[in-house]
C-alpha positions, 0 to 999 in steps of 0.5 A, a space after each residue: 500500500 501506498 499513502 500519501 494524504 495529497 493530490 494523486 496527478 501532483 508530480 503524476 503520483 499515481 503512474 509511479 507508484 502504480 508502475 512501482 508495483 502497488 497493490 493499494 494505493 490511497 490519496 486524498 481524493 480518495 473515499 474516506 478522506 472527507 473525514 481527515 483531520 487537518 493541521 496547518 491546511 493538510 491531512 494531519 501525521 496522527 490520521 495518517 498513522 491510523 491509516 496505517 493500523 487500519 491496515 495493519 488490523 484489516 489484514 492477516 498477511 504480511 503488509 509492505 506500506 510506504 507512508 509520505 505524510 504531508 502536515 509539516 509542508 510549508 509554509 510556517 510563517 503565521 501558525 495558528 495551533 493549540 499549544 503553539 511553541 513560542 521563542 522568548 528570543 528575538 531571532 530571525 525567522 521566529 515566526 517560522 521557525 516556531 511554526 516548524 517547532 510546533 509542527 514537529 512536536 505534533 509529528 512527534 507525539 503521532 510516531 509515539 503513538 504509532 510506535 506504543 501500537 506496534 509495542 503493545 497493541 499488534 503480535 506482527 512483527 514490524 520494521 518501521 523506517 522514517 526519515 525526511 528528504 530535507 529540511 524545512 524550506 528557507 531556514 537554510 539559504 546560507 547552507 543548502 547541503 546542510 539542509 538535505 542532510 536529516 535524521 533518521 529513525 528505525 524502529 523494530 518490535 522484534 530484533 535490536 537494530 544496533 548495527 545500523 550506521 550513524 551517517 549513509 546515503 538515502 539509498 542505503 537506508 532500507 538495505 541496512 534497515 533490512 541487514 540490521 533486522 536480518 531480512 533477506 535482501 535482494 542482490 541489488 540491495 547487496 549491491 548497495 551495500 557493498 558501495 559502502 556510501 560510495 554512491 555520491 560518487 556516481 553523481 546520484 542527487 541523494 539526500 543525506 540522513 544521518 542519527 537513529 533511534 532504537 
């Protein structure tokens, strides 16, 4: 299953994860989605999230879901939320940056939640990856390679992922994922591996992601 809360043709989405092989595919034009909850104007983290349980529990068989959640797109300037995180500090960017703060808490408590239910509330074993592909916009105009370089989270109810790497291309992010969990890979993710981070070499436009939590 594919999940992403936004518009299907946006970036002619729903050719390419059709062509990439998936089964089930769901958008925001989708049924159902009238029911969404929104944060800042986009399907919010948490709705997105129980998306994925809903699947989970609908489903005796094994399930592949790659989620691209939405809630944190820009623009931050001027947010409006319950509980919003306020900088006592006159800086540049205040506004935005308190609105990228305040999204990001929201963030977090949704991938708690995800992770108390894959802990507690289902026997499958589960492998959970997430990571971004840059940083929020304009908060890194002086530095526009720092701002592709983000952390990663891996997450596993069934094995210790200890052996993941600190730092590594986007492209080897599920092959070490995989490795770490001892899940068969297939020889191209061998393949990548054995690179071992070399793939900038081959001018690949790849964000970096770096940092993980067990």
């Amino acid at each position: 299953t594919f999940i992403h809360p936004f518009n299907q043709y946006g970036w002619n989405r729903f050719n390419v994860y059709k062509n990439f092989g998936y089964d089930n595919m769901i958008f925001r034009e989708y049924q159902g989605m009238q029911d969404a909850d929104y944060v800042h104007g986009y399907v919010s983290d948490q709705y997105t999230y129980d998306l994925i349980k809903n699947i989970i529990e609908e489903n005796e068989n094994p399930q592949f879901i790659k989620a691209v959640t939405i809630q944190n797109h820009g623009d931050y300037f001027g947010i409006e939320l319950e509980d919003e995180i306020k900088i006592e500090e006159d800086i540049e960017n205040k506004e935005n940056i308190e609105g990228v703060l305040t999204l990001h808490e929201l963030s977090s408590k949704a991938i708690a939640d995800l992770v108390k239910y894959l802990e507690n509330e289902t026997d499958e074993e589960t492998l959970l990856v997430i990571y971004g592909d840059h940083h929020p916009g304009g908060l890194y105009k002086n530095d526009k390679k720092e701002a592709s370089i983000t952390p990663y989270l891996v997450y596993s109810n069934f094995c210790n992922l200890n052996d993941m790497p600190e730092h590594m291309d986007l492209s080897l992010l599920y092959p070490n994922a995989k490795a770490a969990a001892g899940i068969s890979m297939t020889a191209y993710e061998k393949y990548l591996i054995s690179l071992d981070g070399k793939t900038t070499d081959l001018n690949f436009n790849l964000a970096k992601i770096k940092g993980y939590i067990n």
